[in-house]
VEXMARTI-468150 format. One record per atom (N, C-alpha, C): residue number from 1; atom name; x, y, z. Coordinates in Angstrom, 1 decimal. Atoms other than C-alpha are relative to their C-alpha. Layout:
N
<site><i>NUM</i><at>CA</at><c1>X</c1><c2>Y</c2><c3>Z</c3></site>
...
***
This chain:
68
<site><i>1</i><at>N</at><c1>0.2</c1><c2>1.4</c2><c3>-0.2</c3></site>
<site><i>1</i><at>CA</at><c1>2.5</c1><c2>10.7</c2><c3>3.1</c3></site>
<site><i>1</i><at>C</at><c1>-1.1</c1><c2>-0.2</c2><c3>0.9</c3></site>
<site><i>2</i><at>N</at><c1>1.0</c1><c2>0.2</c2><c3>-0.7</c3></site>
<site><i>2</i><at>CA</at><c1>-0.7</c1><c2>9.2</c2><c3>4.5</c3></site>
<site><i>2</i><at>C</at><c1>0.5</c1><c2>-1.3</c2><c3>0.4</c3></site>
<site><i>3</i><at>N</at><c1>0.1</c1><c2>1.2</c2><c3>-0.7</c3></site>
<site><i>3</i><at>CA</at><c1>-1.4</c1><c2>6.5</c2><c3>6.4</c3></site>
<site><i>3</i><at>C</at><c1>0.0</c1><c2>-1.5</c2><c3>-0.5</c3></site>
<site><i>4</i><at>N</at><c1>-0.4</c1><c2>1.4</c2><c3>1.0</c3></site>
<site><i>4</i><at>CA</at><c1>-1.8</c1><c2>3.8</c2><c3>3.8</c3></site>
<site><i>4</i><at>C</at><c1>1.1</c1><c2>-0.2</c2><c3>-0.4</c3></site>
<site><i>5</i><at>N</at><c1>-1.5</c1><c2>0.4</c2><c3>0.0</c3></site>
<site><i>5</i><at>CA</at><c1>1.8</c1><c2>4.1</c2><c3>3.3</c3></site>
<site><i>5</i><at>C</at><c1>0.5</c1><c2>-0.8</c2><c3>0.8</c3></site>
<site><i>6</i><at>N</at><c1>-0.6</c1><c2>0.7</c2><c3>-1.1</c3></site>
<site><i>6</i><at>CA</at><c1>2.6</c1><c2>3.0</c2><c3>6.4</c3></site>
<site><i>6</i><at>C</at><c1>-0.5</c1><c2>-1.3</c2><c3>0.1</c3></site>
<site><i>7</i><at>N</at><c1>0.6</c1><c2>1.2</c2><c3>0.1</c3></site>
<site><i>7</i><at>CA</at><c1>0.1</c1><c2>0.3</c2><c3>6.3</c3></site>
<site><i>7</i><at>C</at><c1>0.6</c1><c2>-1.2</c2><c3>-0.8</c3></site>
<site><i>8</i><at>N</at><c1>-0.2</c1><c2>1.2</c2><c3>1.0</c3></site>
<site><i>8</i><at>CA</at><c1>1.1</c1><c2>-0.8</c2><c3>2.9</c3></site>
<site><i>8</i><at>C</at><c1>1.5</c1><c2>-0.5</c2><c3>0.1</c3></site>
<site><i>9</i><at>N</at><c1>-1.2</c1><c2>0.3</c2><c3>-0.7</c3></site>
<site><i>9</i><at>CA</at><c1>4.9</c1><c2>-0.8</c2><c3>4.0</c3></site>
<site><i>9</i><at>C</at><c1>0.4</c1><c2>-1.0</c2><c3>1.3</c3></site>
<site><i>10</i><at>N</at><c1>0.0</c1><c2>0.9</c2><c3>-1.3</c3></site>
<site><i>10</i><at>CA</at><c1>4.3</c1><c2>-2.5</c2><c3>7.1</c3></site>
<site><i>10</i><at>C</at><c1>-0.8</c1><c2>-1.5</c2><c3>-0.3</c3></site>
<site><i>11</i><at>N</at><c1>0.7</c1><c2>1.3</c2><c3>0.4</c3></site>
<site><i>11</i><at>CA</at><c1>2.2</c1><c2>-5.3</c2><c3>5.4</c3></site>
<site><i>11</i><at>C</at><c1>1.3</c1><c2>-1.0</c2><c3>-1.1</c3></site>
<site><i>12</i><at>N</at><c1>-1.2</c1><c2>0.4</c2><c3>1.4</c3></site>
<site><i>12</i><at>CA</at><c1>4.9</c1><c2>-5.6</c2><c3>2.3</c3></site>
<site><i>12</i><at>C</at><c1>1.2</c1><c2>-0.8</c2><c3>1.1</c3></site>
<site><i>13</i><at>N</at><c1>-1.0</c1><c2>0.7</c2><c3>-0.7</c3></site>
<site><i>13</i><at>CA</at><c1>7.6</c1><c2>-6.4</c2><c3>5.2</c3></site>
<site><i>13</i><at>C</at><c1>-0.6</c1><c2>-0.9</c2><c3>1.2</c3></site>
<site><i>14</i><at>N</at><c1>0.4</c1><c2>0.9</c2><c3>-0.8</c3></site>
<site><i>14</i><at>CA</at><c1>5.3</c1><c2>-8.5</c2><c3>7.1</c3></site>
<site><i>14</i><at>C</at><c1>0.3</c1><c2>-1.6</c2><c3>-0.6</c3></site>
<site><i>15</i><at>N</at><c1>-0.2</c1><c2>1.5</c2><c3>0.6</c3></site>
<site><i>15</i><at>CA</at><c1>4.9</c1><c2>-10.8</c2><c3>4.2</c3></site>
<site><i>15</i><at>C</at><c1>0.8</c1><c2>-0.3</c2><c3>-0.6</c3></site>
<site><i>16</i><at>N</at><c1>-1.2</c1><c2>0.7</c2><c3>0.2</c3></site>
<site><i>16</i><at>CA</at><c1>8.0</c1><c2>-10.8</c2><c3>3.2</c3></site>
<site><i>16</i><at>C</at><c1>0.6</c1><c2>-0.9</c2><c3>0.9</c3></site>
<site><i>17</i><at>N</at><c1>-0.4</c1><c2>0.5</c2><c3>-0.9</c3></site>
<site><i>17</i><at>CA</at><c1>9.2</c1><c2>-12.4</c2><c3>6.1</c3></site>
<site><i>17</i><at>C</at><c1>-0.7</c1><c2>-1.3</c2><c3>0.7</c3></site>
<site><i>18</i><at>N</at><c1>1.2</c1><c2>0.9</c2><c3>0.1</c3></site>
<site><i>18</i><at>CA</at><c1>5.8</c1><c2>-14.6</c2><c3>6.1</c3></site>
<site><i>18</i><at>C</at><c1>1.0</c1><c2>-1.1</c2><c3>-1.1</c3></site>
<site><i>19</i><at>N</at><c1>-0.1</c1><c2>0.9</c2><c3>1.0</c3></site>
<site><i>19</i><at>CA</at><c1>6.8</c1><c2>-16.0</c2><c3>2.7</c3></site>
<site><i>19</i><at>C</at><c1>1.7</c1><c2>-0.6</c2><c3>0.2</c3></site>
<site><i>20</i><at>N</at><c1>-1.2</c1><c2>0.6</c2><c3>0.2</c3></site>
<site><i>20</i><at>CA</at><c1>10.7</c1><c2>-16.5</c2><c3>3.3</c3></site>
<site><i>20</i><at>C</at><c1>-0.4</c1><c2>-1.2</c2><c3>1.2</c3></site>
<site><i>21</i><at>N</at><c1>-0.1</c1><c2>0.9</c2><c3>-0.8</c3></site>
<site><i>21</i><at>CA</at><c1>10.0</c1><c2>-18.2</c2><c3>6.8</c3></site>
<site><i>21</i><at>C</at><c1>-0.9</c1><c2>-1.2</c2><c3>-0.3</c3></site>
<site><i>22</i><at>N</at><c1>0.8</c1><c2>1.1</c2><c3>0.5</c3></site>
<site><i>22</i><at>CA</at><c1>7.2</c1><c2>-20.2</c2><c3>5.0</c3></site>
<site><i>22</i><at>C</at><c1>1.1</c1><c2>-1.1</c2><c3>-0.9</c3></site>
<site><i>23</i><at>N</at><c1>-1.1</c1><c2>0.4</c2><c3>1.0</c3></site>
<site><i>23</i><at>CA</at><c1>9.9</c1><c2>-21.1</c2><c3>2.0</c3></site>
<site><i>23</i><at>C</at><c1>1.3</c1><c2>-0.8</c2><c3>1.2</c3></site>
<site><i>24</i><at>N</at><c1>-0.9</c1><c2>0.6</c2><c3>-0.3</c3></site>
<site><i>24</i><at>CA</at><c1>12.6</c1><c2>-22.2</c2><c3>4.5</c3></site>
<site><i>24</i><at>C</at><c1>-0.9</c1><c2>-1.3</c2><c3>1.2</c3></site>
<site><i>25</i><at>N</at><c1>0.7</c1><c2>0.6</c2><c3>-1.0</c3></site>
<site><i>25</i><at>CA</at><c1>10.4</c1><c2>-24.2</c2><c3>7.0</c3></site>
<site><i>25</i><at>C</at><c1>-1.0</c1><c2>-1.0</c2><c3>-0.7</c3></site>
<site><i>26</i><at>N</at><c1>0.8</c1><c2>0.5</c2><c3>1.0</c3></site>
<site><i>26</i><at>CA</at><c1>8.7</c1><c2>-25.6</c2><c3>3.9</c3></site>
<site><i>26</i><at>C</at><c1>-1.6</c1><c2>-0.1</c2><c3>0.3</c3></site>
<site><i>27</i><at>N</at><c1>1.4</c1><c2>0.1</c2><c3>-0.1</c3></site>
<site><i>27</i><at>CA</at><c1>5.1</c1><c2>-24.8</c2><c3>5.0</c3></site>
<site><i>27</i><at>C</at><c1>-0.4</c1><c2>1.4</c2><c3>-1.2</c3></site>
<site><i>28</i><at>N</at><c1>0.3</c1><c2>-0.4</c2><c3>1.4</c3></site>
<site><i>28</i><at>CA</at><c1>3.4</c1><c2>-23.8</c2><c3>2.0</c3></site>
<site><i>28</i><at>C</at><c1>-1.1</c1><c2>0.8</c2><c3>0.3</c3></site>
<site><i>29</i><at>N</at><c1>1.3</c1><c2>-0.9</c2><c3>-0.8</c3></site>
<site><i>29</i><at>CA</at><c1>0.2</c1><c2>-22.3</c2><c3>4.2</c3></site>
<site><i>29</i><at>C</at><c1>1.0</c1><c2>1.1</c2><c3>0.3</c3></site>
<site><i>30</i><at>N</at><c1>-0.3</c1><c2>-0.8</c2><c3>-0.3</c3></site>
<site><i>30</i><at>CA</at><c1>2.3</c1><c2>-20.0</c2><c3>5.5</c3></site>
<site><i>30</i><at>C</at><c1>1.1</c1><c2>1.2</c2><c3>-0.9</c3></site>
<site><i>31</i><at>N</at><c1>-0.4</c1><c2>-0.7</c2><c3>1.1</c3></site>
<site><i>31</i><at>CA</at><c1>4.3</c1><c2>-18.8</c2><c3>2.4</c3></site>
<site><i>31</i><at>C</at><c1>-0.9</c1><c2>0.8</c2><c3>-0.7</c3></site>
<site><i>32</i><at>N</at><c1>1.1</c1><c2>-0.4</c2><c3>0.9</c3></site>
<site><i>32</i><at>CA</at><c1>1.1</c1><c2>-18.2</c2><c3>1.0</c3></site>
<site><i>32</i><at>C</at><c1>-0.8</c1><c2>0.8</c2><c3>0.6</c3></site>
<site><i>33</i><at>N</at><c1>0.7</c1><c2>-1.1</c2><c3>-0.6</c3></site>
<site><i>33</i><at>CA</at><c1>-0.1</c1><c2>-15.9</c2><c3>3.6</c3></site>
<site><i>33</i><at>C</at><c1>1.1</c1><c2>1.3</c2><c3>0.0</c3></site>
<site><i>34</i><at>N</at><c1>-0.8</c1><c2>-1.3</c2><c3>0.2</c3></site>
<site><i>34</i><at>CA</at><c1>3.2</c1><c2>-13.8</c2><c3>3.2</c3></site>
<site><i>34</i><at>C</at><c1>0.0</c1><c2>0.9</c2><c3>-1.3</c3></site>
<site><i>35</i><at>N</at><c1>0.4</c1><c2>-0.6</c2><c3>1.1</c3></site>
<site><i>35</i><at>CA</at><c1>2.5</c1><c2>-13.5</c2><c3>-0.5</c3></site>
<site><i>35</i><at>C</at><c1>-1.2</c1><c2>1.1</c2><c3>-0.2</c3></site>
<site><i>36</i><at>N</at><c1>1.3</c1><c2>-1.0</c2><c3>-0.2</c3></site>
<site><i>36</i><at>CA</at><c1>-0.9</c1><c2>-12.2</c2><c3>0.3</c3></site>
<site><i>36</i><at>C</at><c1>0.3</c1><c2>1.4</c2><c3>0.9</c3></site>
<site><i>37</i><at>N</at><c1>0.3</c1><c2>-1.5</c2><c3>-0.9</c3></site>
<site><i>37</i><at>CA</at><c1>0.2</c1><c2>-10.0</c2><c3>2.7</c3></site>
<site><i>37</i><at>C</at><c1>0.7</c1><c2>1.8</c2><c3>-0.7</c3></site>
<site><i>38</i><at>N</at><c1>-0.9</c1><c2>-0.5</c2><c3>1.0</c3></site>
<site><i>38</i><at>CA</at><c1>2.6</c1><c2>-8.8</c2><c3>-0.1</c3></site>
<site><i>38</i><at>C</at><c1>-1.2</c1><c2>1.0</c2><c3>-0.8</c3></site>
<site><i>39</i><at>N</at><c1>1.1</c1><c2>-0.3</c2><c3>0.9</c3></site>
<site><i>39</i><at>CA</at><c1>-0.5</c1><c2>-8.1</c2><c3>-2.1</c3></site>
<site><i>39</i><at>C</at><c1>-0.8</c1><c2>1.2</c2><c3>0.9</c3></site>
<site><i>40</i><at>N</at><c1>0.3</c1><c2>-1.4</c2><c3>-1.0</c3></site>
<site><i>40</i><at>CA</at><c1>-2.1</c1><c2>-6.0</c2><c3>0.7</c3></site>
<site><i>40</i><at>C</at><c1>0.5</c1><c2>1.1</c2><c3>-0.3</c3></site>
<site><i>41</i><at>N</at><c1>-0.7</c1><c2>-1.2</c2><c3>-0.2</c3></site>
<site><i>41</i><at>CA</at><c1>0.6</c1><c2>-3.9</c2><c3>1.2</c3></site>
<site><i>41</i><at>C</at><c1>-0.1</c1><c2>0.8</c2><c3>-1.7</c3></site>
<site><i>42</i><at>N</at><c1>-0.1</c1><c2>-1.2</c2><c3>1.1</c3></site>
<site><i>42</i><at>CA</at><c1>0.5</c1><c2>-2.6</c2><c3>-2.4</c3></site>
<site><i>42</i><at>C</at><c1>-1.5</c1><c2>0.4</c2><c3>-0.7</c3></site>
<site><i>43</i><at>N</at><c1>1.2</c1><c2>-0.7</c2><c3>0.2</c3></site>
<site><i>43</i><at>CA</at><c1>-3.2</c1><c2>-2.2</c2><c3>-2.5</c3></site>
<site><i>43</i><at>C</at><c1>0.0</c1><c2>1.2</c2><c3>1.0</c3></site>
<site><i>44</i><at>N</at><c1>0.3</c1><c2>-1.4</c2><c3>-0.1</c3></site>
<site><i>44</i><at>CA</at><c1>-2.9</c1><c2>0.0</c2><c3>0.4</c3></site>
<site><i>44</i><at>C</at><c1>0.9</c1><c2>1.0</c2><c3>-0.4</c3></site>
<site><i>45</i><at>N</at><c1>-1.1</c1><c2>-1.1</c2><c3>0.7</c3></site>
<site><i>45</i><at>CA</at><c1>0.1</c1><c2>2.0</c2><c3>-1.7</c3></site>
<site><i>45</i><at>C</at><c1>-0.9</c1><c2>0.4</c2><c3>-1.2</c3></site>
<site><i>46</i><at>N</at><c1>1.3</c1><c2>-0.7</c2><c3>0.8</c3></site>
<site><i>46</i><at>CA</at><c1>-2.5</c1><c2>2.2</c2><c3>-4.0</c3></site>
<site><i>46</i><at>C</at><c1>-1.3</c1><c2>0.8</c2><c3>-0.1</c3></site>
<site><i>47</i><at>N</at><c1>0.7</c1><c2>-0.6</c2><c3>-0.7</c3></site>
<site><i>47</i><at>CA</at><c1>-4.9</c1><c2>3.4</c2><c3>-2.1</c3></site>
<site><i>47</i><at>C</at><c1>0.4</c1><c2>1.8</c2><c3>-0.1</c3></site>
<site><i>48</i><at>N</at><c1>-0.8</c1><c2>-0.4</c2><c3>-0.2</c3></site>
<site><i>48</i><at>CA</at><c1>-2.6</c1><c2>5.9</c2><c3>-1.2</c3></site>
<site><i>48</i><at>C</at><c1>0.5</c1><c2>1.1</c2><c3>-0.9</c3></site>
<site><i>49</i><at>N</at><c1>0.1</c1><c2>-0.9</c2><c3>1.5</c3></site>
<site><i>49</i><at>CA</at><c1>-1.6</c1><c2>7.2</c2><c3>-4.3</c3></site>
<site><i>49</i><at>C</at><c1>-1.9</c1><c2>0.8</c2><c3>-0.3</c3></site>
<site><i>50</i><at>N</at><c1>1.9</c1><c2>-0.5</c2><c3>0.7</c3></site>
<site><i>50</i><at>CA</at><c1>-5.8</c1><c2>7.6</c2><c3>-5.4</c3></site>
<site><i>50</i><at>C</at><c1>0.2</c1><c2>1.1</c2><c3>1.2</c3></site>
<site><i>51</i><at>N</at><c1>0.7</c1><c2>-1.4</c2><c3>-0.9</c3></site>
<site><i>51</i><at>CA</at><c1>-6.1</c1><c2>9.7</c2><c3>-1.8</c3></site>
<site><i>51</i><at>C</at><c1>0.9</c1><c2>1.5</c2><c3>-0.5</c3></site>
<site><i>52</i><at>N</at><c1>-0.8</c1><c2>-1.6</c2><c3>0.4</c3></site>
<site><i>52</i><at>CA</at><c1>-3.2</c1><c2>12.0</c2><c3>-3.2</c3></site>
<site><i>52</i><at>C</at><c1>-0.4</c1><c2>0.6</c2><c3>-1.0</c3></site>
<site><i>53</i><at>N</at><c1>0.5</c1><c2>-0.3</c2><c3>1.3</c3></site>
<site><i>53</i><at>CA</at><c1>-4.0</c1><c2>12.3</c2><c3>-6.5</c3></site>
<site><i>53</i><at>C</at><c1>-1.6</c1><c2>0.8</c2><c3>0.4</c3></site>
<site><i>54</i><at>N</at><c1>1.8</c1><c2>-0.6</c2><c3>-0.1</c3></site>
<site><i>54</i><at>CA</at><c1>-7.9</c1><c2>13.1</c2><c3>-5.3</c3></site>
<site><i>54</i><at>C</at><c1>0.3</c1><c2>1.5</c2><c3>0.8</c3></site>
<site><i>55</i><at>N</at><c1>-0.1</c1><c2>-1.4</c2><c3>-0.5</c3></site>
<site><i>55</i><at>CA</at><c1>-6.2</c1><c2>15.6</c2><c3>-2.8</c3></site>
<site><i>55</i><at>C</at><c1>0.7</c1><c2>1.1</c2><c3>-0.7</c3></site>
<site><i>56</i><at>N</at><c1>-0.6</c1><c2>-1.0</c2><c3>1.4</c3></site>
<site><i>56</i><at>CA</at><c1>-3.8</c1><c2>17.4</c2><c3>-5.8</c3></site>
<site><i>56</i><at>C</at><c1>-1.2</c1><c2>0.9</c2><c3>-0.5</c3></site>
<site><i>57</i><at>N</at><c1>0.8</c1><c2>-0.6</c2><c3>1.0</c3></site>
<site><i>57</i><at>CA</at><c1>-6.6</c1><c2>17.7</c2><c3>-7.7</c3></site>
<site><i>57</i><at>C</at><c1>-0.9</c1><c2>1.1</c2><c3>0.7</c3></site>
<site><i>58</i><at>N</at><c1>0.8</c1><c2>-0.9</c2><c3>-0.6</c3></site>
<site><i>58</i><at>CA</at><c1>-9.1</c1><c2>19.2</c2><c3>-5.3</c3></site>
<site><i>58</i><at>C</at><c1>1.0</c1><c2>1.7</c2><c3>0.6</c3></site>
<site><i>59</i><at>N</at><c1>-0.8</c1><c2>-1.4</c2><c3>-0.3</c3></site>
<site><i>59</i><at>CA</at><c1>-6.1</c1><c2>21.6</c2><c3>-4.2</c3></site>
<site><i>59</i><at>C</at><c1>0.3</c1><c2>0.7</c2><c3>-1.1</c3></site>
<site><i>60</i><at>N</at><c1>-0.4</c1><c2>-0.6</c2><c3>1.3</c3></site>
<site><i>60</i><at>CA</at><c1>-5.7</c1><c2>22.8</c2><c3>-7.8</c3></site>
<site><i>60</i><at>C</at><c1>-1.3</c1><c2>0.5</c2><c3>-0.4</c3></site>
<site><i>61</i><at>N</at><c1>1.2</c1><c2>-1.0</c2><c3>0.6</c3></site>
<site><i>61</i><at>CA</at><c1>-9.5</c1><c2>23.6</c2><c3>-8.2</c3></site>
<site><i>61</i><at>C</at><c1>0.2</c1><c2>1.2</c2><c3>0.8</c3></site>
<site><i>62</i><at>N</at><c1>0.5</c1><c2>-1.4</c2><c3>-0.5</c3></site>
<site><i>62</i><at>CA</at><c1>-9.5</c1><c2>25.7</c2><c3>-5.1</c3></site>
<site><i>62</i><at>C</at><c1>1.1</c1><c2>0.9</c2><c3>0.0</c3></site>
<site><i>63</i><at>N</at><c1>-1.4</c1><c2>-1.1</c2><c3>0.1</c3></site>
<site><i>63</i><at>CA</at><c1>-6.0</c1><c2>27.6</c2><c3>-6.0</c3></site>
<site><i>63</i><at>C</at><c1>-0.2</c1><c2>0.7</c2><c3>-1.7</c3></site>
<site><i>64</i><at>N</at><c1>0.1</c1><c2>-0.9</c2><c3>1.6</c3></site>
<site><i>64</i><at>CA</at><c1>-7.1</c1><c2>28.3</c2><c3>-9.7</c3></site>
<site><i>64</i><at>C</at><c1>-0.5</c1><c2>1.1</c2><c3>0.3</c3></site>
<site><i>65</i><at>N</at><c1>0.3</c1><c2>-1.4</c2><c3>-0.2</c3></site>
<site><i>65</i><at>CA</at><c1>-7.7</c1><c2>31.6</c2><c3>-10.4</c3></site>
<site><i>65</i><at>C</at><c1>-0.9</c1><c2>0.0</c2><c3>-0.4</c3></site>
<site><i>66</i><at>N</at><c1>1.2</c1><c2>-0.3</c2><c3>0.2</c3></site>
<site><i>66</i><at>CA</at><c1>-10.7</c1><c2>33.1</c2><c3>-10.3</c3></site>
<site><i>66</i><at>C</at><c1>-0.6</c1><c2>0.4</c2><c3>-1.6</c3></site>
<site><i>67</i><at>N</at><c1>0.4</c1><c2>-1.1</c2><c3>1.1</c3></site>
<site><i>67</i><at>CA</at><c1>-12.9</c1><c2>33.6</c2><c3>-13.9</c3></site>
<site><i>67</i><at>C</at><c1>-0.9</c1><c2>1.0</c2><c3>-0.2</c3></site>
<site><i>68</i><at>N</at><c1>0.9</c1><c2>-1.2</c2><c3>0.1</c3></site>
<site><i>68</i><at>CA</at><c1>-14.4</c1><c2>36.9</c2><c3>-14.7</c3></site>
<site><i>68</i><at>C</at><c1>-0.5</c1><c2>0.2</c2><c3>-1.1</c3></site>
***
């Protein structure tokens, strides 16, 4: 787990709690920055994924066996 996990997890329960207190308080500016922050959080889980997947792969060139 990297760091954009935590990021994107910590943004995901930011704006959830953005968008409900926006929804019950009926400010519509502030619903709409919890959504967004919703949206963050799973760009950086996406992020996230790419750095692993980039680091898999590079651990799989330098573990292949050598050709002769």
């Amino acid at each position: 787990m990297n760091e954009q996990y935590v990021k994107g997890a910590a943004a995901k329960v930011t704006g959830k709690i953005k968008e409900f207190a926006g929804r019950v308080t009926g400010n519509k500016k502030l619903e709409t920055k919890g959504k967004i922050d919703q949206v963050k959080g799973a760009v950086h889980n996406a992020v996230g994924d790419a750095r692993d997947a980039g680091k898999e792969a590079i651990d799989s060139v330098k573990n292949a066996p050598k050709r002769r």
